[in-house]
C-alpha positions in Angstrom: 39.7 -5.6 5.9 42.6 -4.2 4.0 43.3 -7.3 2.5 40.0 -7.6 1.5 39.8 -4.3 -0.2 43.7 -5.3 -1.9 41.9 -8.1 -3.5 38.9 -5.8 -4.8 41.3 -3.5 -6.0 43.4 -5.5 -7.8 39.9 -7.5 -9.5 39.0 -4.4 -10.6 42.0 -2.9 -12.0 43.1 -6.5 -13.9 39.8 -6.6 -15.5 39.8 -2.7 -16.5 43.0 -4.0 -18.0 42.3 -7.1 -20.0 39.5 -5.1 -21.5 41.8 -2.7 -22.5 44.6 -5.2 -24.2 43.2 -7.9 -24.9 42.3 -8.9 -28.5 38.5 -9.6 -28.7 38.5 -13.5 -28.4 36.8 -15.7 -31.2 32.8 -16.3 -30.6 32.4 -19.6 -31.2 28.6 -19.9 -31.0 27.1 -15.8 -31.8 24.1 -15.2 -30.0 21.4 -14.1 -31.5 21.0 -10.2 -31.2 18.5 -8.8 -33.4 15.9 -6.6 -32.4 12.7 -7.7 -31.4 8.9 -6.6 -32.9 7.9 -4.6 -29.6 10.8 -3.4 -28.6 9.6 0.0 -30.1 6.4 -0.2 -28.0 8.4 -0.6 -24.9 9.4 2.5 -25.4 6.9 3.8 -23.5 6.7 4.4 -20.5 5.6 1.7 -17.9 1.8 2.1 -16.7 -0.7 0.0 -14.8 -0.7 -3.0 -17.6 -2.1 -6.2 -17.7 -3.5 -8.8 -15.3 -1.0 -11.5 -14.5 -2.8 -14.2 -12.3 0.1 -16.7 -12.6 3.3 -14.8 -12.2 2.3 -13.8 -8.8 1.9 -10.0 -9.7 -1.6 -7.9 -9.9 -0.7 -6.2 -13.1 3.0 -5.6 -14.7 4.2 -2.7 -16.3 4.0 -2.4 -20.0 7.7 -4.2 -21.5 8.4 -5.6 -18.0 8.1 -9.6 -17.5 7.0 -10.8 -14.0 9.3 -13.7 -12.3 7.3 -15.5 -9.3 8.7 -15.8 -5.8 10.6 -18.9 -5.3 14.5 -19.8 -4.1 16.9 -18.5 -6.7 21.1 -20.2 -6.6 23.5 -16.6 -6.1 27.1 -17.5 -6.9 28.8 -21.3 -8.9 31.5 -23.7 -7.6 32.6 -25.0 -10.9 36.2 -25.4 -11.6 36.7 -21.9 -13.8 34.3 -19.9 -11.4 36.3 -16.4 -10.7 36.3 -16.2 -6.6 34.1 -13.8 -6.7 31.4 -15.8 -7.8 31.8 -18.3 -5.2 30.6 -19.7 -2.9 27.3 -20.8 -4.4 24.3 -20.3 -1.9 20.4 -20.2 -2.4 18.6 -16.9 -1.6 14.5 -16.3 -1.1 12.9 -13.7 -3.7 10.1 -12.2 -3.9 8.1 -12.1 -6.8 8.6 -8.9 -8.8 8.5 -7.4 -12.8 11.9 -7.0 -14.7 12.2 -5.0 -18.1 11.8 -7.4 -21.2 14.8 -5.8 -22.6 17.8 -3.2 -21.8 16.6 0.4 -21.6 17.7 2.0 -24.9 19.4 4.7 -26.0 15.8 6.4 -27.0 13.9 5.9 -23.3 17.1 7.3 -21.7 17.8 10.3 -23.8 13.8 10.9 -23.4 14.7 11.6 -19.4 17.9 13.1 -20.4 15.3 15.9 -22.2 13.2 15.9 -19.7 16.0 16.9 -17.5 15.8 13.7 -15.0 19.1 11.9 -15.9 22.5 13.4 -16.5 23.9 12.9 -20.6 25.4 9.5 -21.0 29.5 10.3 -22.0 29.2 9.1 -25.3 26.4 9.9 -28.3 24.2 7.6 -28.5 21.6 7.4 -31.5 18.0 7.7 -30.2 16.7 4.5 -31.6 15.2 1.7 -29.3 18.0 -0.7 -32.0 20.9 0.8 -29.3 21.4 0.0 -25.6 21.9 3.0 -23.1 25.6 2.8 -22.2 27.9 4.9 -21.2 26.5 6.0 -18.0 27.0 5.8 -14.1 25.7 3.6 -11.4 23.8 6.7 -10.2 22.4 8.0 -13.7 20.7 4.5 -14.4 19.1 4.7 -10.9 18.0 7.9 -11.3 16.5 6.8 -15.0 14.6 3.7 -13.0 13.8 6.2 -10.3 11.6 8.1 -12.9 10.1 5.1 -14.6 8.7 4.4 -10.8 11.2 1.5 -10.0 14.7 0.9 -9.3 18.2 -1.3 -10.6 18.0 -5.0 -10.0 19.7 -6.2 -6.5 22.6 -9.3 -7.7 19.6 -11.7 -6.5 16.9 -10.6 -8.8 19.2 -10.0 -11.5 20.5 -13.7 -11.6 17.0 -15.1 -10.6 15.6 -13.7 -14.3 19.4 -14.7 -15.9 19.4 -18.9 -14.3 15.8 -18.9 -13.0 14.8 -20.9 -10.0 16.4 -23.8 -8.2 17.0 -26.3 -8.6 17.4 -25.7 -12.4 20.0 -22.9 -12.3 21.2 -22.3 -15.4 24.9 -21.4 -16.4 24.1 -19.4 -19.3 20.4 -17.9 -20.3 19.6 -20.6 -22.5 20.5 -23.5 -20.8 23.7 -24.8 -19.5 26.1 -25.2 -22.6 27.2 -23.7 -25.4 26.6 -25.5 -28.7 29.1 -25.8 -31.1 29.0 -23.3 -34.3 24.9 -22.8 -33.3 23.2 -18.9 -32.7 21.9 -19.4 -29.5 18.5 -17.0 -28.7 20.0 -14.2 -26.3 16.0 -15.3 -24.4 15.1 -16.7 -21.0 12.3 -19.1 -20.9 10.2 -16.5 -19.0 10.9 -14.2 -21.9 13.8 -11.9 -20.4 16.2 -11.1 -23.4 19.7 -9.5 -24.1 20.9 -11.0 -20.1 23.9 -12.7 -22.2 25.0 -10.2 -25.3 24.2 -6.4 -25.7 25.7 -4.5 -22.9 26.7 -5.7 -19.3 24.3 -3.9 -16.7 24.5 -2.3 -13.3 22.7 -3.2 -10.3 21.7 -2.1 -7.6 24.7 -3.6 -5.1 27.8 -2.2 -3.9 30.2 -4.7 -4.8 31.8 -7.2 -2.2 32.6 -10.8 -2.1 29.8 -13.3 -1.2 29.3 -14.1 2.3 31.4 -17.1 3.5 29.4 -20.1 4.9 30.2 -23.2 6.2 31.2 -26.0 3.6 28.5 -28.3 2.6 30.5 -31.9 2.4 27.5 -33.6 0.6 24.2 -33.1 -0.8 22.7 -36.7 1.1 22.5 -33.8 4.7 18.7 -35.3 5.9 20.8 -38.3 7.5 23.9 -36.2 8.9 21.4 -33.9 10.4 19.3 -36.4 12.1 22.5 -37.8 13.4 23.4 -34.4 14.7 20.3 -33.8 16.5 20.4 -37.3 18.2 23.3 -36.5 19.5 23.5 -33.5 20.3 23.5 -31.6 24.2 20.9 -29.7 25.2 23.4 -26.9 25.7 24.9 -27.5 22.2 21.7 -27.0 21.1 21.2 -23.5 22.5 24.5 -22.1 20.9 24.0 -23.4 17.6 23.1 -21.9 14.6 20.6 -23.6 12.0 21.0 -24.1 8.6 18.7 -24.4 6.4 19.7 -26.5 3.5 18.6 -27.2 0.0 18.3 -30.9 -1.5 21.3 -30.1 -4.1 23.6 -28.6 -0.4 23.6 -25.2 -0.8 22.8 -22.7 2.5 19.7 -20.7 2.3 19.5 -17.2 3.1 16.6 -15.0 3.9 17.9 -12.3 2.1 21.5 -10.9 0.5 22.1 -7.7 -0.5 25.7 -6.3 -1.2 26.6 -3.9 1.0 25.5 -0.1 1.0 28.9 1.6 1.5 31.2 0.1 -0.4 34.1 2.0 -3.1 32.3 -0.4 -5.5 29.1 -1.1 -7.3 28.6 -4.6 -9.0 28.3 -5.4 -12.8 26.5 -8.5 -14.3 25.6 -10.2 -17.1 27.9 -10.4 -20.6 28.2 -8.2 -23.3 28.5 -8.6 -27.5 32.5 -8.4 -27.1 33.1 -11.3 -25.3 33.0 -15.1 -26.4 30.1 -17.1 -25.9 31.2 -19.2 -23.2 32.3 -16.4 -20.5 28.6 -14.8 -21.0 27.3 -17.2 -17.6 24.6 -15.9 -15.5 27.3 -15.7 -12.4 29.4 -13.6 -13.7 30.1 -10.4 -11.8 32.3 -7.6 -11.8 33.1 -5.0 -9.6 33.5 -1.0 -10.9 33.3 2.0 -9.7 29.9 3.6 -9.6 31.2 7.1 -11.3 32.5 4.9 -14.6 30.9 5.7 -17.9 31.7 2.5 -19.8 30.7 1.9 -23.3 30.4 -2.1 -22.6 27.6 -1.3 -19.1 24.0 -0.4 -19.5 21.1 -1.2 -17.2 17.4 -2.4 -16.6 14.8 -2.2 -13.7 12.6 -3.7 -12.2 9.7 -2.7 -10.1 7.7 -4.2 -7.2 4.4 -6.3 -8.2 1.5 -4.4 -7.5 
């Protein structure tokens, strides 16, 4: 355990550090940023809205997109992965609405007035053009508190970033980065900003992921059968069963970060970083009292 909490520590505290050295690195492929025709009707505040009868949600609220149910990849085991993104493993989700875009500086400062969220630490212009930022892990839930939802847990956040299995994307628009072309900052399901604008908070104390046993191949449906054939009765009463995806990757019934922890978890990218590190796995871990100009936030709320 205290090696485990060294290792947060120190991930933390070198990546507080690079941010404050390091010389913004060249962008080789700028994403495109610009704001969108209704973002300044989703200013308003979320009510019953529309009918969705394909997304799997009665009605959505106004600016929110609904993602359907399905198996959603948490975590990568390419080569340059940090090792807190790994290991890769497939998690069940529920269908549920996510905000089209980041909450911006004019919804939050609208509950700041109201006297629901505490003042973000740095001014912010009330314009829907400018992110919210600048505020805690608590302030943003206490902002989707009052909008009648809640943060994004790590799976929900990364199902709307890579979508479903088994096309899980490394980066919101597909899985490179072309050379010297704007990519669309835009999931296919029409969630934006996921890769530029502002990292975002969610809703999960921050942890590494679970350790599971090593998948040696993708080809299991033959290894299992072998397994079963051969296995004793009383073998068969201690073990514990898998369940495994065509591409290898153990499924879990649910993941959640855990509830007390010193650390709250970060995702997505943000506009000062190059193109290629803005992947839908990437995490961070901070602590849930910072006030950072580079983290804002969005919510989602349950399908009704």
């Amino acid at each position: 355990m205290k090696l485990r909490t060294l290792l947060l520590c120190a991930l933390a505290t070198a990546a507080c550090a690079s941010r404050r050295s390091a010389p913004r690195p060249p962008d080789p492929a700028p994403v495109d940023e610009s704001p969108n025709d209704d973002e300044a009707a989703s200013d308003a505040l979320p009510d019953a809205g529309a009918p969705d009868p394909v997304g799997g949600c009665a009605s959505v609220p106004r600016g929110a997109v609904c993602l359907p149910a399905g198996l959603a990849g948490l975590g990568i085991d390419r080569g340059e992965a940090h090792f807190e993104e790994r290991p890769p493993h497939a998690v069940r989700v529920h269908a549920f609405a996510i905000d089209r875009n980041e909450v911006n500086a004019r919804q939050y400062l609208r509950c700041v007035s109201e006297g629901r969220c505490a003042a973000p630490s740095c001014e912010l212009p009330r314009t829907h053009r400018e992110p919210a930022r600048c505020v805690a892990w608590a302030d943003a839930q206490a902002y989707c508190t009052w909008r009648g939802g809640r943060l994004p847990s790590e799976v929900e956040w990364e199902r709307a970033a890579a979508g479903l299995l088994p096309d899980h994307r490394l980066y919101v628009w597909g899985d490179a980065v072309p050379d010297g072309a704007v990519v669309r900052d835009e999931t296919p399901e029409g969630v934006r900003a996921l890769a530029g604008g502002v990292a975002e908070w969610v809703l999960d104390g921050g942890d590494f992921y679970p350790s599971l046993p090593r998948v040696r191949d993708a080809g299991l449906d033959a290894l299992d059968a072998s397994l079963d054939a051969s296995a004793d009765a009383d073998d068969a009463d201690d073990a514990i069963a898998y369940e495994i995806t065509d591409g290898g990757l153990y499924v879990l019934d649910a993941y959640m970060g855990p509830a007390r922890s010193r650390w709250r978890v970060v995702r997505g990218g943000h506009a000062r970083e190059a193109t290629a590190l803005r992947t839908t796995t990437v995490r961070r871990f901070r602590q849930p009292t910072d006030r950072l100009a580079w983290v804002g936030f969005r919510c989602v709320y349950a399908p009704e």
